[in-house]
C-alpha positions in Angstrom: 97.4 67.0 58.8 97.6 68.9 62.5 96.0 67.4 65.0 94.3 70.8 65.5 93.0 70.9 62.1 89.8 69.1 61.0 88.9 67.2 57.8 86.4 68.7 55.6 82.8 67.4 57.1 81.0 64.7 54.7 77.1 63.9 54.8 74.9 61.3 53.2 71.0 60.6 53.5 69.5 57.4 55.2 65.8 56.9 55.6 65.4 60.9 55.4 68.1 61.6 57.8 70.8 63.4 57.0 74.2 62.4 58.7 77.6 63.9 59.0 80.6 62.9 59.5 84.4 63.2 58.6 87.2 61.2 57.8 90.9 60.8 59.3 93.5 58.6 57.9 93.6 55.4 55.7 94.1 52.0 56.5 92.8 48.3 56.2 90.9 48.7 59.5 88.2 51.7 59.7 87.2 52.7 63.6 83.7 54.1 63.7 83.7 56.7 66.4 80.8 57.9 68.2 80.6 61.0 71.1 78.5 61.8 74.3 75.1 63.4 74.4 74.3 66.7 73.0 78.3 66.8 71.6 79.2 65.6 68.4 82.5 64.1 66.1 84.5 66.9 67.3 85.1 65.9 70.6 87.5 63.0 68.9 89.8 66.4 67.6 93.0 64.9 69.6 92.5 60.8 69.1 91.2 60.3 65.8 94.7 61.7 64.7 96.5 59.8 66.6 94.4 56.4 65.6 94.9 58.0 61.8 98.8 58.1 62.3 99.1 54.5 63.7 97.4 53.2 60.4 93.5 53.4 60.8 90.9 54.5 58.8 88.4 57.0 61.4 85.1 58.0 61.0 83.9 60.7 63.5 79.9 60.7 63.5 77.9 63.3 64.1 74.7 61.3 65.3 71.5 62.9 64.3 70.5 66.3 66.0 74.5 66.6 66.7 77.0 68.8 65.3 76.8 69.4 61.6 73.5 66.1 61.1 70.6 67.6 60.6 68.6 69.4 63.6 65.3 67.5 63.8 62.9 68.6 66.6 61.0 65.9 66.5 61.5 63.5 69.6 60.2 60.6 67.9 63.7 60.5 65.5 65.8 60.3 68.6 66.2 56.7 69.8 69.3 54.7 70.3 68.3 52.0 68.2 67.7 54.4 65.3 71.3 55.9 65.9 72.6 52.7 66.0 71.2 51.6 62.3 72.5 55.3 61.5 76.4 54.0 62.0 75.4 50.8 60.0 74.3 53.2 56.9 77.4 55.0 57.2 79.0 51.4 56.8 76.4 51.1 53.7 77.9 54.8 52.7 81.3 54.1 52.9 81.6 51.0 51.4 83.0 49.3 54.3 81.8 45.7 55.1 83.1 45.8 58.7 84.3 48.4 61.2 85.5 48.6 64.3 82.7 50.9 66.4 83.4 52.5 69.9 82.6 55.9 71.7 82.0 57.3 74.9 78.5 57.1 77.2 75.8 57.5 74.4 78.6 56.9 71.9 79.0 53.6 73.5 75.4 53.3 73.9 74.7 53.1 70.0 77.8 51.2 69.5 76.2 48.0 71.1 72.9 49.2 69.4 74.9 49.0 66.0 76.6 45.7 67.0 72.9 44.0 68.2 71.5 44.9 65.2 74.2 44.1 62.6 76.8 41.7 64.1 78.5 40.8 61.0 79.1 44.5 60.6 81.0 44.8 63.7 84.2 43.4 64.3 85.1 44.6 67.7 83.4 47.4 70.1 85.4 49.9 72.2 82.7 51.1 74.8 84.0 54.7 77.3 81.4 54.8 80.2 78.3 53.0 78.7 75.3 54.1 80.4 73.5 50.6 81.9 71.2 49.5 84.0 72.8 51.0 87.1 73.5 54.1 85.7 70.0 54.6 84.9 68.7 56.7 87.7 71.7 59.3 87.9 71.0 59.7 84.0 67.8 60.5 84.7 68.9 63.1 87.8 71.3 65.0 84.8 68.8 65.0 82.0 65.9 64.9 83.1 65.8 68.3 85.2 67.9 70.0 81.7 65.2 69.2 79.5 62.5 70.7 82.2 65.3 74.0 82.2 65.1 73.9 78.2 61.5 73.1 78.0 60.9 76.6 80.3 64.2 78.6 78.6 63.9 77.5 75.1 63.6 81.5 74.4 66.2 82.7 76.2 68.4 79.8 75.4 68.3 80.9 71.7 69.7 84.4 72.4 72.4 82.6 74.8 73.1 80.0 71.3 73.1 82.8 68.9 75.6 84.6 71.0 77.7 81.2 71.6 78.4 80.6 68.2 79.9 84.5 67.6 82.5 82.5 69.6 85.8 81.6 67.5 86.8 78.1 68.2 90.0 77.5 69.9 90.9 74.6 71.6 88.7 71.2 71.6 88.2 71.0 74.7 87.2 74.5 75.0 84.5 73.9 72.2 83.4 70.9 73.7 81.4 73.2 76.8 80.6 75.8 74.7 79.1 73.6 71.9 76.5 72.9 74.4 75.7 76.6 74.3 75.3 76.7 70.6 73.2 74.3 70.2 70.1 75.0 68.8 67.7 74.7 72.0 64.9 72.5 70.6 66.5 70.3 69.0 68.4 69.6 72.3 64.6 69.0 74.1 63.9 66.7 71.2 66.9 64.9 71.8 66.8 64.5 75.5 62.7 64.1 75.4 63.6 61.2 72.6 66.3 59.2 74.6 64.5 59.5 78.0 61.2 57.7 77.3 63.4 55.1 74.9 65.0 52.4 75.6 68.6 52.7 77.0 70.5 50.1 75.2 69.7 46.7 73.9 68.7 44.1 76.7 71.4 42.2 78.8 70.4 39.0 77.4 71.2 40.3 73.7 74.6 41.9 75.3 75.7 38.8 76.9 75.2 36.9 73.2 76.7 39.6 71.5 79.9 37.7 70.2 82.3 40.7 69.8 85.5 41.3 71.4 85.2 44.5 73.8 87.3 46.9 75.1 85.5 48.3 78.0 86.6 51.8 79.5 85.5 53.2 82.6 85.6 53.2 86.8 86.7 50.5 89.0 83.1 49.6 89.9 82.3 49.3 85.5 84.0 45.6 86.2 81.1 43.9 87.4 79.3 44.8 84.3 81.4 42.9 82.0 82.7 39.5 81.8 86.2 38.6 81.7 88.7 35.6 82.6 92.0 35.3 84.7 93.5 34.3 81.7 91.4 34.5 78.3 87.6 35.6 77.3 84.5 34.7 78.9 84.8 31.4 77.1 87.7 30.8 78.5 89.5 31.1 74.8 92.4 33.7 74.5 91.7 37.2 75.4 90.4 39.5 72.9 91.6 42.7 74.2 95.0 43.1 76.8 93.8 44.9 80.4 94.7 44.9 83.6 94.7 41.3 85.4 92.0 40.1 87.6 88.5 38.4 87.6 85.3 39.9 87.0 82.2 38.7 87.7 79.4 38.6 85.1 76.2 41.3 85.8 73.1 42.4 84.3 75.2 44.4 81.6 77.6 41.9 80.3 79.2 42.3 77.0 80.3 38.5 76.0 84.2 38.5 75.4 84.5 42.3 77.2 87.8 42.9 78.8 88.0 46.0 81.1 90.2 48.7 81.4 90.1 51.1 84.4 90.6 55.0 83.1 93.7 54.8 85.5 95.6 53.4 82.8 96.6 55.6 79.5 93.0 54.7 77.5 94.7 55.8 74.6 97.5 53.0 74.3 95.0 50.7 75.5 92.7 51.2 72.6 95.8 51.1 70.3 96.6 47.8 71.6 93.3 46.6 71.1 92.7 47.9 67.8 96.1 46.3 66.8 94.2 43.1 67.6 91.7 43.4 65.3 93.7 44.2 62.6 94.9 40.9 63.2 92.1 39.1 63.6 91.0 40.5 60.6 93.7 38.9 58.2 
């Protein structure tokens, strides 16, 4: 299949949600992927592929409110730890007893939510930007004045959707802006209003115990939010994930086991390296 050309989109009901997502590949090893806020599955259009080619089963989610899940305006549905027992009933969907589950800022976000809550589900996490305790506040400076704009626009916003998705889709990185603008407007608010006044991600004390390997994607400064050896895992055993050398200290966000990889590097053959790793640890 082109890269440029998606998979049919799949759906299944949990707990009166309705879910979508689609799948890429086959394989031993299924990778769970998860996207940013208000995007959806989509915005994996050029690395699921590639995962799919090396071997790997992928699942692009479309968490609810996103993409082609169902809207729900109703902010009460929109928490991370409910999107993170979402992935888990995928899991239950699919059939699959264990799954690799990574994404990027709230797709890393309900990663760890899926891990905290079902550990034996999870056999390694691949977190892109997690939003923690220190991003908290410039969160808050993004979302927190677009929900006011929605909240006040919500009207005109509709007209500026309606007209958005007239738009053909081209290219996926294109889509990815203008899938903001054809999003429905108040199911955005719900979203936003939901995840604001919830909780962030689960506590650092259930992060540090979460026993997973990690591979943890972001700026230089992400470092001091995970723990890693000069020479193994935090436990001084061998290290889960390769990345660059050097000794991190462990912060209020630890992930127990994480290894970090600055976005200098080529992500992309990072996470291949890592998920080759858990293919072998699962054998």
């Amino acid at each position: 299949m082109p890269s440029h050309v998606l998979p049919p989109s799949s759906s299944f009901t949990h707990a009166g949600r309705t879910i979508a997502y689609r799948a890429y590949g086959e394989g031993a090893l299924t990778v769970v992927l998860t996207h940013g806020l208000l995007m959806d599955g989509r915005m994996y259009t050029a690395l699921a592929p590639t995962l799919a080619a090396r071997g790997f089963r992928v699942i692009t989610v479309d968490m609810l409110g996103h993409g082609e899940s169902a809207r729900v305006t109703d902010m009460t549905a929109h928490s991370m730890p409910a999107y993170g027992a979402d992935v888990i009933a995928l899991l239950d969907h699919l059939g699959v007893a264990q799954a690799v589950v990574g994404g990027t800022s709230l797709g890393a976000n309900v990663a760890l939510e899926a891990a905290a809550a079902a550990p034996d589900r999870v056999r390694a996490l691949f977190l892109e930007m997690p939003v923690l305790e220190n991003g908290l506040a410039g969160a808050a400076a993004l979302f927190v004045p677009l929900a006011l704009a929605l909240r006040i626009s919500q009207r005109s916003m509709q007209t500026v959707a309606a007209i958005a998705r007239r738009i053909p889709r081209t290219h996926f990185l294109v889509d990815i802006v203008l899938d903001f603008a054809r999003r429905d407007p108040a199911t955005s608010l719900a979203i936003l209003d939901g995840l604001t006044f919830g909780r962030t991600a689960p506590p650092a004390d259930q992060r540090r115990a979460l026993p997973h390997p990690a591979l943890v994607v972001g700026h230089p400064g992400i470092q001091r939010l995970a723990r890693f050896g000069r020479g193994g895992g935090a436990d001084g055993g061998p290290a889960p994930f390769p990345a660059r050398s050097g000794a991190g200290t462990a912060g209020p966000a630890s992930v127990r086991g994480a290894r970090v990889h600055d976005q200098g590097l080529p992500v992309r053959r990072a996470l291949l390296c890592a998920l080759g790793c858990a293919r072998v640890r699962g054998r």
